[in-house]
Each structure stands twice: as C-alpha cells, then as structure tokens.
C-alpha positions in Angstrom: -221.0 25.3 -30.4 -222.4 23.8 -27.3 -225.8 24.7 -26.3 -226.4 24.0 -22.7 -230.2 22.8 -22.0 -231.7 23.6 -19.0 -234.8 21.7 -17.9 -237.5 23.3 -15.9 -238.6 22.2 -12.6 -242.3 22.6 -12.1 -243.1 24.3 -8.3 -246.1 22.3 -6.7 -248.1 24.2 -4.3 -247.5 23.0 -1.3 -250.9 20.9 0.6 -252.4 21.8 3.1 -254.0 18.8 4.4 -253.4 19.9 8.0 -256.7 21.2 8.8 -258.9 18.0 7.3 -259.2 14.2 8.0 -256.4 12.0 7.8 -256.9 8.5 6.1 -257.4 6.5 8.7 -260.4 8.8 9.7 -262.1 8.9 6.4 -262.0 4.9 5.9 -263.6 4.9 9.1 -266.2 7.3 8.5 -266.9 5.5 5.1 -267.1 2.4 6.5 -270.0 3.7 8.7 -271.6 5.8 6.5 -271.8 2.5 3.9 -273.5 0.6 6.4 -276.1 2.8 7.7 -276.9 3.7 4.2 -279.7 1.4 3.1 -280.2 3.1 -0.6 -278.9 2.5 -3.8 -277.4 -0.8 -4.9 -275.5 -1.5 -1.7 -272.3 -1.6 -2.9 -268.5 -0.8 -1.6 -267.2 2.8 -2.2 -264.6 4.8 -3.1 -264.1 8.3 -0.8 -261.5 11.4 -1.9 -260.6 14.5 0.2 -258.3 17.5 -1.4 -257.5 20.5 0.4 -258.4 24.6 -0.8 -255.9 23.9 -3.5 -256.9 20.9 -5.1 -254.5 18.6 -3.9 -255.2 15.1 -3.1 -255.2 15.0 0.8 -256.7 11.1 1.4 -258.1 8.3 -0.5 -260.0 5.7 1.0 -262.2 2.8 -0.1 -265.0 0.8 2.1 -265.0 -3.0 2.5 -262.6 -5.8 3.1 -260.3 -4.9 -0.2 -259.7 -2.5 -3.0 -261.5 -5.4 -5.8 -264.9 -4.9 -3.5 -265.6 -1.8 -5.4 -265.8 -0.4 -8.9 -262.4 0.8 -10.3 -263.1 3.2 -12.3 -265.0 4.8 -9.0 -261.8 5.8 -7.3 -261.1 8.1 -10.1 -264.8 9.6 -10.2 -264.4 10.3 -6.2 -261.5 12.6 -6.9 -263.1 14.2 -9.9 -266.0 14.9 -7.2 -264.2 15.9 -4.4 -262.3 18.3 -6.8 -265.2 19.8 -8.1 -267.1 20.4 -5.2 -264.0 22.0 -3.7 -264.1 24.7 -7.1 -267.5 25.5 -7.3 -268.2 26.7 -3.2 -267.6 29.5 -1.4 -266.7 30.5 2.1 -269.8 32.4 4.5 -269.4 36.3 4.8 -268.1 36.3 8.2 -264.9 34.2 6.8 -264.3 35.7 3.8 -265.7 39.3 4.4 -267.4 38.9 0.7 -270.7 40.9 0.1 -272.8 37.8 0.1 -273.2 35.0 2.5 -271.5 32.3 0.8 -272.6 30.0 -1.6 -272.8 25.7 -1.3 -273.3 23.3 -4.3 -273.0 19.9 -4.3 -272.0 18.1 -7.6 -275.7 17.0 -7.7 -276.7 20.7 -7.7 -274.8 20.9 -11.2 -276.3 18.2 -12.7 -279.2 19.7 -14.8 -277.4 23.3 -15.7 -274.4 21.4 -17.6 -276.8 19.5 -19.7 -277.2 20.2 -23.8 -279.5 23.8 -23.5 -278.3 24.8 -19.8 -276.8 28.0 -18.5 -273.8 25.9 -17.8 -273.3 23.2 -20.5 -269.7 22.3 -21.0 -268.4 22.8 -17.6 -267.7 18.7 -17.3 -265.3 19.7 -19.7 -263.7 22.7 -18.1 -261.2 21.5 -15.8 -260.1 17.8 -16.9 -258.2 14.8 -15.2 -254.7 14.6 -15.2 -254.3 11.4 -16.4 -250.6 11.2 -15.2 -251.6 11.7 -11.4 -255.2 9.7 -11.6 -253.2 6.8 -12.6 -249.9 6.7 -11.4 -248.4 3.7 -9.5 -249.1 0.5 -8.2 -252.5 -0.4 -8.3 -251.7 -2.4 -5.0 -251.3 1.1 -3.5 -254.4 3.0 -4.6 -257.1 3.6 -1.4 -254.1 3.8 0.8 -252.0 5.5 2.8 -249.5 6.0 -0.3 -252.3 6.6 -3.2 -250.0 7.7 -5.4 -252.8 10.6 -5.9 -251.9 12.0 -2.4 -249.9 15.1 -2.6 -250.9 15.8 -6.5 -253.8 17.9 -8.2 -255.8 15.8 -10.0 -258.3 18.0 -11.7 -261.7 17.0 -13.0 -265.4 18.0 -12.7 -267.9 15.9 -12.1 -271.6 16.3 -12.1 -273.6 13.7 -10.3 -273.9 13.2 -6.6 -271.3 12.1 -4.5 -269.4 15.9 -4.0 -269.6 17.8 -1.2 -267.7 20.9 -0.2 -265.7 20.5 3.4 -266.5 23.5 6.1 -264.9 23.8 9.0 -265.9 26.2 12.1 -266.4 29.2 10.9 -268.0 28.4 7.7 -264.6 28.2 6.1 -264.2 25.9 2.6 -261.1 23.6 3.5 -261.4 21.3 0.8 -263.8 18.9 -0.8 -265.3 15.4 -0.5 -265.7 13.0 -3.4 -267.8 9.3 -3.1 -268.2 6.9 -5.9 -269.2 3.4 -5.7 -273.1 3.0 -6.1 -275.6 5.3 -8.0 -275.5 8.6 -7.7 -277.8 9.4 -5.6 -276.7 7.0 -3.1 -273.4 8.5 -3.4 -274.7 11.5 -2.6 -276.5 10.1 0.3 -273.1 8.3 1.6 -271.1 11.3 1.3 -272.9 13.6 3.1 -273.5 11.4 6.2 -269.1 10.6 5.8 -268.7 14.5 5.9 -271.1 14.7 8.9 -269.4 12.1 10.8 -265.8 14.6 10.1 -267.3 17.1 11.4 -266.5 19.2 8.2 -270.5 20.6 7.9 -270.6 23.9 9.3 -272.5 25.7 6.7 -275.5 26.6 9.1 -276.4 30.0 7.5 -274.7 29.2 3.8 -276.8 30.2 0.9 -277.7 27.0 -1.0 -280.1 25.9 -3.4 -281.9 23.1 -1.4 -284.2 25.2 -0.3 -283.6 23.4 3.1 -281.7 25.8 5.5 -281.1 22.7 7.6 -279.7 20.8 3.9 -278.4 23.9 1.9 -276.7 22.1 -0.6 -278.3 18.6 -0.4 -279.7 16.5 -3.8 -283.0 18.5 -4.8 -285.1 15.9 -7.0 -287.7 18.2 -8.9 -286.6 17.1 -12.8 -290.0 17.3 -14.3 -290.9 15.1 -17.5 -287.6 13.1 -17.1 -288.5 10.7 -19.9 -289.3 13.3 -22.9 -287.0 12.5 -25.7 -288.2 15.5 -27.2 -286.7 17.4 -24.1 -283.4 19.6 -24.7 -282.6 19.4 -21.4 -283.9 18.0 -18.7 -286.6 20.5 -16.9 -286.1 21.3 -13.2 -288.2 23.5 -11.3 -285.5 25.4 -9.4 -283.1 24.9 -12.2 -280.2 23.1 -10.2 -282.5 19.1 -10.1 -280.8 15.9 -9.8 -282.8 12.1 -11.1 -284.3 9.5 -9.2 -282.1 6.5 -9.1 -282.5 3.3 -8.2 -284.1 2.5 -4.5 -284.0 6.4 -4.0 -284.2 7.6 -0.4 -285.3 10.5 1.4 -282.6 13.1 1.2 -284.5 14.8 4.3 -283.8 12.4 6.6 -279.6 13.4 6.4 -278.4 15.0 9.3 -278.6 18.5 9.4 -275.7 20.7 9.0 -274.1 22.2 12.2 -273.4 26.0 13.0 
C-alpha cells in the first residue's frame, strides 16, 4: 500500500507596494529626517514600510552602514510599521464608512495596553514571524533584498515610531515603522520621514491628538508617571505616551496635508 503525500503550497497575497516609496526614497528621507532631528540620543535608525496587507514593501537604515544602528531596531521598525498599518482607518470620503476615519500612531497605544487598560494584551495579539524577521544574510538586511521584502512579518508594537501611510484622498496604503533612538525620538523621526513621502494626507482624520493640524501625533499628558503604586500609568485623554530623554516639542512637526 502506497500512500501518496501531497504537500501544501501556501498562497501569499500578492504586495502591493506600487502605490508607496521605493527604497531608495525612504533611505533618503531617513537620512534627512535623522539629521534635522535634534532629540533623543542622536543615534542611526532603522525605517520599515508594508503595504494595506502587511507585506514588507522597503527596509532602510540611516548612516554610513548597517553596524551604525541598534540591531535589534530593524526588527522593532517592522513590528511598528505593521502595527500602525492594523490599527487605522481610511476617511469617509474613501471608504464610504459612517465615520470620518480614525488615525493612531503606535505612541497613541502606549498607555491603553498597559496592566489595568481597556486594551492590555494587544502587544501580544498579532506576533513576529520569526522565520521572516530573521531570514537571510545579515549582509542583506536594510537593503534592496531584505529578505523581509515581499513577506508579512507581523508584530505590534507600542511605543513611538509607527505611523499609518495616507495617500490623496485620505486612503491607508500602508504603514511606517522607525527604530533606532528612544521612543519618542522615533516618533519624532518618523513622522517628519512620512512628511517628506508625501504619505500625510489625513487633513480632516479623526485622531486623538487633539491637534487637527497633528491628529495622530505623540500626546504627552501621563500624569504621576513615577507612582509604583499606579496600576497603569494615568493619562488624561487615555491614549498618553512618556517623556524620554532630551524630549522635543511634538508641535513643531509639520502639519499634515489635505
């Protein structure tokens, strides 16, 4: 008796990478973002764009080589970009929805997945697939050939450093992860890369900024930060990110375009 095995093929959605930067155009926009950022720690970065479906479109690091930055930050910029392409939402006059969109940045997360928050566990919702975040030759990774490109990687992350990509028309096209400094530098760095893309159309997007100019920029209102006794950290508007180190002003971003 012969018994004829069959193995099955997994189907891979197909990217769609099309519409958004292409490497060479996000290196460059990191590399001027980095330097015109004067927060944080000053360091090198890591930068990660995936398209609508999670797919790894581009990965891209600032500085003369791939040892300038933290390597364990190339992996944190997908899990950003990943997770601020899952958690936004297209404007009403794209997606005909009943409400006019909605824009988070990973730092808008930050306090409602803490221990006592309304959405605690949610780092742990969608994990890294460790067999795409670290696949190949090392040599490769930030390049043309990351051997991320063209593979969902997964992962949340809940710090800043993720921004959701919107192109005319207040359309989601993907996501933007930076790593490389403290978080609210990354924050800082990736917004200013996703101005210079041109992928910041979400004039008129409901955020949580409270800045119409900013919707979903870094909101710093985490009252009594150092209570141990604390649950959770408190925020006033319920979606607060800390101070970091050499914090800047997160008004002084660019504004978002129409």
């Amino acid at each position: 008796l012969f018994v004829l095995s069959v193995g099955i093929i997994p189907v891979y959605a197909q990217a769609t990478c099309g519409d958004l930067p292409t490497h060479a155009q996000l290196q460059a926009a990191l590399n001027s973002a980095v330097s015109s950022e004067a927060s944080g720690l000053n360091l090198q970065m890591w930068a990660t764009i995936v398209d609508r479906s999670g797919i790894v479109c581009a990965v891209a690091f600032s500085g003369t080589n791939r040892a300038a930055q933290w390597p364990g930050s190339r992996v944190i910029s997908a899990q950003k970009a990943n997770t601020a392409n899952s958690f936004n939402l297209d404007s009403t006059a794209a997606s005909g929805a009943a409400t006019n969109g909605l824009a988070l940045s990973t730092a808008n997360l930050y306090t409602a997945v803490q221990p006592g928050g309304s959405l605690f566990g949610l780092q742990e919702s969608n994990p890294v697939n460790p067999a795409v975040a670290y696949a190949g030759a090392a040599a490769s990774f930030g390049t043309v050939n990351d051997p991320m490109v063209t593979q969902r990687v997964g992962g949340v992350n809940v710090f800043g450093g993720g921004l959701a990509l919107y192109g005319s028309g207040k359309v989601v096209q993907g996501g933007l992860g930076v790593s490389g400094d403290t978080s609210c530098a990354d924050h800082m760095i990736a917004w200013r890369v996703r101005n210079l893309l041109d992928k910041d159309h979400l004039l008129g997007v409901t955020g949580v900024s409270g800045d119409a100019n900013r919707p979903d920029n870094i909101v710093y209102d985490i009252e009594n930060p150092g209570n141990a006794r604390a649950i959770a950290p408190a925020s006033a508007g319920g979606f607060g990110h800390p101070t970091c180190l050499n914090t800047a002003d997160p008004s002084t971003l660019p504004a978002v375009k129409n």
